[in-house]
C-alpha positions in Angstrom: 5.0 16.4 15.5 1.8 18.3 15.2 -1.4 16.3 14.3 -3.2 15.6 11.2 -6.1 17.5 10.9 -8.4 15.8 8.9 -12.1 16.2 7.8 -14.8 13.6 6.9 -16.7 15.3 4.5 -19.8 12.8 4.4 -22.4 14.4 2.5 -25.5 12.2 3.1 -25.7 10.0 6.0 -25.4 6.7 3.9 -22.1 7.6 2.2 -20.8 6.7 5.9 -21.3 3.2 5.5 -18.2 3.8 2.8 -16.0 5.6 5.8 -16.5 3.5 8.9 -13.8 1.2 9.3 -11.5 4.3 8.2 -13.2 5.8 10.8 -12.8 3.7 13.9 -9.1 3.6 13.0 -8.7 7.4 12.6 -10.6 8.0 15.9 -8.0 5.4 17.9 -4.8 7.2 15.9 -3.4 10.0 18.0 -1.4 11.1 15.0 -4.7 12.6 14.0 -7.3 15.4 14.8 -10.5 13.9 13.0 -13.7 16.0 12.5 -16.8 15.6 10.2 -19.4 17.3 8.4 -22.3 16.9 6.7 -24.8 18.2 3.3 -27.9 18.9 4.6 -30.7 16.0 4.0 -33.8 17.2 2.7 -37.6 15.7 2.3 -40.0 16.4 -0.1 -43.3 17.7 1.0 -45.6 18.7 -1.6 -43.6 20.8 -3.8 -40.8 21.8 -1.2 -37.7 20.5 -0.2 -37.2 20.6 3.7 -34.2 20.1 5.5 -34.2 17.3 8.1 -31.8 15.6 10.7 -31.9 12.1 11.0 -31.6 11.1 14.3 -28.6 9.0 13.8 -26.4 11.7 13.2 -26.9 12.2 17.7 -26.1 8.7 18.0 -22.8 9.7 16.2 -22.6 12.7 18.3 -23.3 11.6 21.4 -20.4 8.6 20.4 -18.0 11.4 20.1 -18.1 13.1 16.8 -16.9 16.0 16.5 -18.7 18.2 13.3 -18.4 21.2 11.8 -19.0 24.1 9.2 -15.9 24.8 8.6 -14.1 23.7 5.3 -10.4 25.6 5.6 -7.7 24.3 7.8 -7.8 21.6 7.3 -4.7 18.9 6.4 -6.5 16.1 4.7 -9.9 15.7 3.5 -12.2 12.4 2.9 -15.0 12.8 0.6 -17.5 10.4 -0.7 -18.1 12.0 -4.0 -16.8 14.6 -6.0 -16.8 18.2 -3.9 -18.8 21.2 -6.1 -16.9 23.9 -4.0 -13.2 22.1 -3.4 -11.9 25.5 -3.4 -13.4 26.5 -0.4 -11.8 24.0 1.4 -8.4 25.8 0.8 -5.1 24.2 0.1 -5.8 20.6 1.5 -5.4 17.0 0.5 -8.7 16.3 -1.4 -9.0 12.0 -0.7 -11.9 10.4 -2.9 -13.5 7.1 -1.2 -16.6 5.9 -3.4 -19.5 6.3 -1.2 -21.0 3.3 -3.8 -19.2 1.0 -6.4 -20.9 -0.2 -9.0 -22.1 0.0 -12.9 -23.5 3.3 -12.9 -21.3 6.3 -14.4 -21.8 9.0 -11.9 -17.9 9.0 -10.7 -16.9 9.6 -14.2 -19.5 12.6 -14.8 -18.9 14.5 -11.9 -15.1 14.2 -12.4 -15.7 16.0 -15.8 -17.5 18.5 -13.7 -14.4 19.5 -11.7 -11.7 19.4 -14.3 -9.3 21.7 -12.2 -9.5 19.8 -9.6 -7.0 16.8 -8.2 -8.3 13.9 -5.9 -5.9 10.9 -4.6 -9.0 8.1 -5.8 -8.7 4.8 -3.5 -10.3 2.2 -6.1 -11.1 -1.3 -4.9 -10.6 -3.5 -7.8 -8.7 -3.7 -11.0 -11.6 -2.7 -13.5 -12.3 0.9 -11.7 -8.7 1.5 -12.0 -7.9 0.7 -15.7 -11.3 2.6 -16.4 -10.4 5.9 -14.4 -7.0 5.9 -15.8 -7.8 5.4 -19.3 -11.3 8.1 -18.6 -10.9 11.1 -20.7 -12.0 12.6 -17.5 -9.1 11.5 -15.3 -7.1 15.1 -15.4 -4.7 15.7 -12.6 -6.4 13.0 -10.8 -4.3 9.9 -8.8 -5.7 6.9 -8.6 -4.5 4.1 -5.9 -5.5 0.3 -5.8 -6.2 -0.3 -2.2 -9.5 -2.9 -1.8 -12.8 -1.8 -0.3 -12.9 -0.2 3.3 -16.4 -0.8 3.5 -16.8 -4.4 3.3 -13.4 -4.9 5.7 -15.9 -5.5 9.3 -17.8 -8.1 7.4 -14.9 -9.8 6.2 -13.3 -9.4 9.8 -16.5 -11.1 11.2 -17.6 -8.6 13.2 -21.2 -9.1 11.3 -21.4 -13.2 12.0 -24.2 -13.1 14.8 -26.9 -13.3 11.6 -29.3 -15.2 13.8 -28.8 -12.3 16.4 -29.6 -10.0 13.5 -32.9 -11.7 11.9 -34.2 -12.0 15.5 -33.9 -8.5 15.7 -36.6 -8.0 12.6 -38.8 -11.1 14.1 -37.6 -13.1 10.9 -36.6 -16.7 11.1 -33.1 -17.5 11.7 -33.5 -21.1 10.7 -34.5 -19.5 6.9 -32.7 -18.8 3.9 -32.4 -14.7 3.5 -33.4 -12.9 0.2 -31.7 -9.1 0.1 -34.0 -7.0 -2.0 -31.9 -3.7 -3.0 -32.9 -1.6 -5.6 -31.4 1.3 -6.4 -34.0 4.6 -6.9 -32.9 5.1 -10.3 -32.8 3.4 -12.6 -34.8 1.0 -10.6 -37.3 -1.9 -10.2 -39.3 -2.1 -6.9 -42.5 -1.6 -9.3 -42.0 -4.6 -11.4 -40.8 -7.0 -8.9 -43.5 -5.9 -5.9 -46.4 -8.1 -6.4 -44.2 -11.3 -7.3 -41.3 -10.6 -4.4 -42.9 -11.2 -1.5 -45.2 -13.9 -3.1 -42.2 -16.0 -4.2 -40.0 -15.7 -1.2 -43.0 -16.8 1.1 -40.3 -19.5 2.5 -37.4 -17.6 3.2 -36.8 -14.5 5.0 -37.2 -11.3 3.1 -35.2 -8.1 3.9 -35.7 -4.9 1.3 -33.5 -2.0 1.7 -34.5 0.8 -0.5 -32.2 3.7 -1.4 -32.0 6.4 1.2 -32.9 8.9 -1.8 -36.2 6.7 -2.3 -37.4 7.8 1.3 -37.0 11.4 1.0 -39.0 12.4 -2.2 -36.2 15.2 -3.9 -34.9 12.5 -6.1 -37.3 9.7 -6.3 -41.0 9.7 -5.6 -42.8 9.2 -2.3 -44.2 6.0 -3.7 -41.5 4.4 -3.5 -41.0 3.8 0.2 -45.1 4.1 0.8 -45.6 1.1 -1.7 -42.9 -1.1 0.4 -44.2 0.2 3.7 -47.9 -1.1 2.7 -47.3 -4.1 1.1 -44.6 -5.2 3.8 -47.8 -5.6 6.6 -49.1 -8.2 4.7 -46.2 -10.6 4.4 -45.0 -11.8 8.2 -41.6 -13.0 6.4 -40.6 -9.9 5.0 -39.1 -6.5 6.7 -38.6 -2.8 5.2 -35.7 -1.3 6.5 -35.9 2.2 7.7 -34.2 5.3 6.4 -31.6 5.4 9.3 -30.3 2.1 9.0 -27.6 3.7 6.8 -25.2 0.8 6.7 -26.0 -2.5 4.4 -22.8 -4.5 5.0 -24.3 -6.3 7.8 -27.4 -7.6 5.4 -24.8 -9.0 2.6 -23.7 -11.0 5.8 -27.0 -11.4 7.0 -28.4 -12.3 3.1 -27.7 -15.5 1.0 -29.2 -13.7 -1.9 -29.3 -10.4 -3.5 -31.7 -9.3 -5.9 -31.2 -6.2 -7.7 -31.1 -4.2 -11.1 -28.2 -1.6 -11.0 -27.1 -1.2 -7.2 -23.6 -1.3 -6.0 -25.1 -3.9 -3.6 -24.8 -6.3 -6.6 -21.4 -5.6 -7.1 -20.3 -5.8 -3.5 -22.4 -9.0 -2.5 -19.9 -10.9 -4.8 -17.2 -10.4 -2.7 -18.5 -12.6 0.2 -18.5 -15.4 -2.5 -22.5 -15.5 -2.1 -24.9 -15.5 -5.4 -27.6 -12.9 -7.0 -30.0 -12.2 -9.3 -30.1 -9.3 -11.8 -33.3 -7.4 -13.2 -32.2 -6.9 -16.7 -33.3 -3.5 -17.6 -33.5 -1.9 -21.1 -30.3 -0.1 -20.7 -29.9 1.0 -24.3 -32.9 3.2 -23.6 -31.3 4.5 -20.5 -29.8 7.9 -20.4 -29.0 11.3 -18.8 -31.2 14.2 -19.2 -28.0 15.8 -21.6 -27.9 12.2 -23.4 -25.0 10.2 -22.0 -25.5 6.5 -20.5 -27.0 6.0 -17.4 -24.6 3.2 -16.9 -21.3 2.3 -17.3 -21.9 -1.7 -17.7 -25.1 -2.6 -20.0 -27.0 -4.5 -16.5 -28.0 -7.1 -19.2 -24.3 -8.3 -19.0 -23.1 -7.8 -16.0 -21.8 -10.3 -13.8 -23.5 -12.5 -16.7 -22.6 -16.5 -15.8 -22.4 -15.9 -12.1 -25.3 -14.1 -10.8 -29.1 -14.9 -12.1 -30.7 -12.6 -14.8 -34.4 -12.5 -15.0 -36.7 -10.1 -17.0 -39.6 -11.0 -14.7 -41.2 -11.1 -11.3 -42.4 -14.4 -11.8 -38.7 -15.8 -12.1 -37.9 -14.6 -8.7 -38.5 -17.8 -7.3 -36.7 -20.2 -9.1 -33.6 -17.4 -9.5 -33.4 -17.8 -5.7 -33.4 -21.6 -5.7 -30.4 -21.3 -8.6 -28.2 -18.8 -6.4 -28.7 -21.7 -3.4 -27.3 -24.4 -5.3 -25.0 -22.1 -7.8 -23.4 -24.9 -10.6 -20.1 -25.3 -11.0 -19.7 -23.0 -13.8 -21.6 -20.1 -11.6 -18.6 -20.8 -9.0 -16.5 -20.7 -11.6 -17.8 -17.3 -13.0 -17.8 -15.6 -9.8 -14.3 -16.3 -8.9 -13.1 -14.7 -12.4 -15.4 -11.6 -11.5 -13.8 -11.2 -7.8 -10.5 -11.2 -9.3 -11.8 -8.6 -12.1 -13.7 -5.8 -9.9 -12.0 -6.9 -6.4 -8.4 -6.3 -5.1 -7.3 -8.7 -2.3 -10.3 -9.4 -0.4 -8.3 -9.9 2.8 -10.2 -7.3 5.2 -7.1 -5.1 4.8 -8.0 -2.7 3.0 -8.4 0.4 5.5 -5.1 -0.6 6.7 -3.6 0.0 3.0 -6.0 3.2 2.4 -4.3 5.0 5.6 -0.9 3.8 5.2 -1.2 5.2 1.4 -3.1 8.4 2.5 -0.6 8.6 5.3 2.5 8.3 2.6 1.0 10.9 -0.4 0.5 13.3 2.9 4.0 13.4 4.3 5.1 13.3 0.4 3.8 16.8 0.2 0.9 15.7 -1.9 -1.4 18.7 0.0 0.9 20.9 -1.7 -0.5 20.5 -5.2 -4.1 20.4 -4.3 -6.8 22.1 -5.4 
């Protein structure tokens, strides 16, 4: 029997983070021909976009990556969002993995976007699959309940030397970690600056910005250059850089999480571990052609379980809350796994290929696009 021949379509370097335990299996399955590709990354300087390579992408090669331009021939496709040209990739199996959960509504706009198009959608939890099946938006769309690939290596344990991993940024093993993880928009890395580092002085403090607020085409400069000065001053505190792509080690790594609209809220929850929420005026908060931002008003979301504050100066005692979480926070957070999550039993890339593997040999690449 003649091999899979499959494509990774990546897009940006962090979507890989969503792929990677897919990945390693793929790569070790001689059943399959596996090859990737990438969208061109681009800074902003002045008023130009310039294409870049981040030097991660020769770690992957020199690892044994295969990439390519090519879109036809192709058996099976993996895509982290929604492809603008799925045509050119020629009669193939179009396989949608969600580079991030989350509240915000992207998925659901760029679906409408592509309404001749059909994707096999792996969700990870109940609520993502009632949503895109009941979407207006769903068209010949197929959407399978499978878990989350991306968090399997953390739930495996392959993440568990945390002291090995603090050590590496010169913070303090023997300290409680604060995750700061703001997404670019909409975001809050300018209200909480000032107060952040002040009021985690005794814990370790680890931000991760989005990789789109590095590169200046989406979100300002200021945003990294803000973190990247301020970060000097505070000994306890480290700024991730732009090629640490992958964030699943830091939810190991973290005992909290602080952020406003991230999918790293939504996924920290899943290692039963507590965070706080910067409530944003989300009834404000819209599209440029009008539609919500979000799909989940952040003032309610994961309300009872994770901490919501309106203000810098609560960081501190929001941390202390998420270290001893109440009964009722336990409580909360259990109810929310079950709702969002879909057996969080590190088996999830197992059920994604054995389904992908099934809709293939089924004939599914026969109907798509």
């Amino acid at each position: 029997m003649s091999k899979i021949k499959l494509l990774f379509r990546i897009g940006y370097i962090y979507h890989k983070a969503a792929f990677d335990p897919v990945i390693e299996r793929l790569l070790a399955d001689d059943s399959y021909d596996v090859w990737f590709s990438m969208t061109t990354e681009y800074k902003r300087r002045f008023i130009f976009n310039v294409p870049f390579r981040p030097l991660v992408i020769d770690q992957w090669k020199q690892s044994g990556y295969r990439f390519t331009a090519e879109t036809k021939g192709f058996d099976i496709v993996i895509t982290g969002d929604t492809l603008g040209n799925a045509a050119a990739y020629g009669k193939t199996m179009l396989v949608f993995l969600n580079h991030g959960t989350g509240i915000k509504n992207v998925l659901y706009r760029n679906l409408a976007r592509v309404p001749d198009d059909r994707y096999q959608i792996f969700v990870e939890g109940n609520h993502r699959a009632v949503s895109l099946r009941n979407s207006p938006f769903i068209g010949k769309n197929e959407v399978h309940l499978i878990g989350l690939p991306k968090l399997d290596f953390g739930l495996h344990g392959r993440y568990d030397d945390v002291a090995g991993l603090l050590s590496r940024w010169g913070l303090d093993p023997r300290k409680k970690t604060v995750l700061f993880a703001p997404t670019y928009k909409p975001t809050c890395l300018y209200e909480v600056r000032k107060d952040l580092f002040e009021q985690t002085a005794d814990h370790n403090l680890i931000i991760k910005l989005h990789p789109y607020s590095w590169t200046g085409r989406y979100a300002p400069h200021r945003h990294h250059r803000i973190y990247e000065k301020t970060v000097r001053k505070y000994p306890h505190a480290v700024l991730l850089p732009f090629d640490e792509y992958d964030i699943v080690p830091y939810y190991v790594a973290a005992d909290v999480v602080l952020s406003e609209a991230s999918s790293t809220v939504f996924d920290f929850i899943a290692f039963k571990k507590f965070g706080i929420v910067y409530d944003l005026p989300c009834d404000r908060l819209k599209h440029s052609d009008g539609q919500p931002l979000l799909e989940i008003d952040n003032r309610e979301f994961l309300k009872g379980a994770y901490i919501h504050i309106d203000s810098g100066k609560n960081i501190g005692r929001a941390v202390q809350q998420c270290l001893r979480p109440t009964p009722e926070m336990i409580a909360k957070a259990d109810e929310y796994r079950d709702r969002y999550f879909y057996r969080l039993d590190g088996k999830a890339t197992e059920r994604f290929i054995q389904k992908m593997h099934t809709l293939y040999r089924e004939g599914g690449h026969e109907n798509i696009p």
